[in-house]
Backbone as CSV, one residue per row, in Angstrom:
resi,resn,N_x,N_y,N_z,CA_x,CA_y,CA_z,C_x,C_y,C_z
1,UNK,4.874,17.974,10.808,4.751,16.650,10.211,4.426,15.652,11.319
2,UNK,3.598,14.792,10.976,3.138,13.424,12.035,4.062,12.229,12.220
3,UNK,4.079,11.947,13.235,5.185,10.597,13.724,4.386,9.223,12.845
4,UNK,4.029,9.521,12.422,2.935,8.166,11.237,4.375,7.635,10.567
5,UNK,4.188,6.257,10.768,4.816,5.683,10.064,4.864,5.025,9.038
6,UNK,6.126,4.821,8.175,5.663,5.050,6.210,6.269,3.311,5.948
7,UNK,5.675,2.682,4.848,6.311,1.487,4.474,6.780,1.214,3.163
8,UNK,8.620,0.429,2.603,8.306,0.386,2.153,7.527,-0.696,0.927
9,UNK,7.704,-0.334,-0.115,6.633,-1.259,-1.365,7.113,-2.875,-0.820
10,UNK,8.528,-3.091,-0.943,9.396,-4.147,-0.650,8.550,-4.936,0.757
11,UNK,8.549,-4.163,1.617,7.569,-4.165,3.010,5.841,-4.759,2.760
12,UNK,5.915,-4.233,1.678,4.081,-4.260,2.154,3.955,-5.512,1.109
13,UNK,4.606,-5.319,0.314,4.432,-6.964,-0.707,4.166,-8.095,0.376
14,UNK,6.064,-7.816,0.843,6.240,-9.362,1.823,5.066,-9.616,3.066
15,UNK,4.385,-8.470,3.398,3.508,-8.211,4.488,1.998,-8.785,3.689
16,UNK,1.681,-8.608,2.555,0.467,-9.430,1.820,0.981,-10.426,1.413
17,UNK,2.095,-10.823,0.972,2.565,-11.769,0.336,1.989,-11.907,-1.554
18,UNK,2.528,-11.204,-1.850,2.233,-10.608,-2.940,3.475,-10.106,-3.802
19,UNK,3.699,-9.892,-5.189,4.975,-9.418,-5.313,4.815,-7.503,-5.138
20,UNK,6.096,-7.334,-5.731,5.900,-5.978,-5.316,5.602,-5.112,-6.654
21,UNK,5.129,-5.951,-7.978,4.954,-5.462,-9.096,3.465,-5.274,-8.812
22,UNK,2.594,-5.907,-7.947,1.391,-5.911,-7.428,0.998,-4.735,-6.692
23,UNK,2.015,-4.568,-5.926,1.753,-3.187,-5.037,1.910,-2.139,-5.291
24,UNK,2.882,-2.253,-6.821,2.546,-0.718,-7.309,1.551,-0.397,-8.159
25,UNK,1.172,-1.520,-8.743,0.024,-1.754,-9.439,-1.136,-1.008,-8.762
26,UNK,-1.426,-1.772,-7.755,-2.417,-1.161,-6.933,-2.499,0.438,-6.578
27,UNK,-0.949,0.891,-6.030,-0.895,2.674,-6.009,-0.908,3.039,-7.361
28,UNK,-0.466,2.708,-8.540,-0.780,3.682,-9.477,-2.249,3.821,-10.005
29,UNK,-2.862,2.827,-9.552,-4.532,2.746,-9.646,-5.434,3.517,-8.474
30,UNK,-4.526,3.399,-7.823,-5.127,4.557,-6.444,-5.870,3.689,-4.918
31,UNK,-5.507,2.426,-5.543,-6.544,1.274,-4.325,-5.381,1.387,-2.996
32,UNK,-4.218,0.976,-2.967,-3.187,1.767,-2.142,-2.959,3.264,-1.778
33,UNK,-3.115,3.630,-0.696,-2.596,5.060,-0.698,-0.777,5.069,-0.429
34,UNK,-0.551,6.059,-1.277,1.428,6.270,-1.046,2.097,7.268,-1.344
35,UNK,3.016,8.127,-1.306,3.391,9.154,-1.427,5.274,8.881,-2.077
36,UNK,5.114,10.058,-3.077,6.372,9.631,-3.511,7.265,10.973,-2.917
37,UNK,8.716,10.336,-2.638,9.579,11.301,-1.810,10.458,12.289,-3.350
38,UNK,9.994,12.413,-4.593,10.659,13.309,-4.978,9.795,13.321,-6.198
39,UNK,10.081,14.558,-6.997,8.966,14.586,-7.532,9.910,14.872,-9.069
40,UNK,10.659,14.073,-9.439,11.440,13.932,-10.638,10.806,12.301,-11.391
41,UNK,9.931,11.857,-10.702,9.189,10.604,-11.179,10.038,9.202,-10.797
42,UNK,10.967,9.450,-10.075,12.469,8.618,-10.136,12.258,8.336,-8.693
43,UNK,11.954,8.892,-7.761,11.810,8.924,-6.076,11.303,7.156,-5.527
44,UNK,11.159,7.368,-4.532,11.490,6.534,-3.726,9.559,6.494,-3.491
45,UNK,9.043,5.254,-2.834,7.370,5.666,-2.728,7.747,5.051,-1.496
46,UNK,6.896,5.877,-0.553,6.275,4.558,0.977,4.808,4.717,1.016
47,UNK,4.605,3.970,1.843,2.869,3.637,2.242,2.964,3.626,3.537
48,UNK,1.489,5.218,3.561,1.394,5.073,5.282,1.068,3.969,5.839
49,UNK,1.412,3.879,7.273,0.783,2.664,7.708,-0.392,2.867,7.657
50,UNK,-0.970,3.789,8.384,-2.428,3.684,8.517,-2.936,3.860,7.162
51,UNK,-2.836,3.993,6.186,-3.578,3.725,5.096,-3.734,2.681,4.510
52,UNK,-2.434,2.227,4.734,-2.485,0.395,4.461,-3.501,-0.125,4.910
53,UNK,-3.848,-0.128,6.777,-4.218,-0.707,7.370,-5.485,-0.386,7.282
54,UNK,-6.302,0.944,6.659,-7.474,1.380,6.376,-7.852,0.780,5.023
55,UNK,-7.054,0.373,3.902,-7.220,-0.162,2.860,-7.944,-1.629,3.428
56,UNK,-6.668,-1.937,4.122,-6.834,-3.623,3.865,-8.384,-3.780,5.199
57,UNK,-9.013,-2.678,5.742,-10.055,-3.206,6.855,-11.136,-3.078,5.439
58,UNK,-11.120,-2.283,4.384,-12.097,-1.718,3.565,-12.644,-2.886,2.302
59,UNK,-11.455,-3.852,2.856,-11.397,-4.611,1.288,-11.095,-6.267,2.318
60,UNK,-11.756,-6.070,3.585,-12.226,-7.845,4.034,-13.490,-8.099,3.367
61,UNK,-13.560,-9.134,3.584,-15.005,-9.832,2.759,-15.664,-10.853,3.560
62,UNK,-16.991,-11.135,3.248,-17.268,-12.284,4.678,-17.446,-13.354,3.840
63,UNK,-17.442,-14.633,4.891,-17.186,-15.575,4.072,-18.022,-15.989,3.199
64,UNK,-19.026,-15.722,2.717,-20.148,-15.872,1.636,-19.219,-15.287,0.407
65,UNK,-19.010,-14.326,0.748,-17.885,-13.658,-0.359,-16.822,-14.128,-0.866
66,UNK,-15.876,-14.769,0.072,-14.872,-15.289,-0.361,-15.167,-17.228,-0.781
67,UNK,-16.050,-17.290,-1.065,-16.799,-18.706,-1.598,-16.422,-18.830,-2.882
């Protein structure tokens, strides 16, 4: 297993500033990558960092865009 470090939902909300009904929103749609720690549907989810951080480089916009 890799020393990658995992975040969690609670984490990455306050880190976009966003709630965290948003951020699961986003993983159950698949735009977040996250992994759930048990597989009874009940578990716990984190988000790699680096996927976060590969999400959020994939989804800047230039400023024409954000107009």
């Amino acid at each position: 297993m890799s020393t990658q470090d995992y975040l969690t939902v609670a984490t990455v909300a306050e880190l976009l500033s966003v709630s965290e009904l948003t951020v699961r929103r986003k993983i159950a749609v698949g735009e977040i990558p996250a992994i759930k720690l048990s597989t009874d549907g009940r578990g716990a989810v984190r988000i790699p960092e680096a996927g976060l951080e590969a999400w959020l480089a994939g989804a800047r916009v230039t400023p024409r865009e954000a107009a």
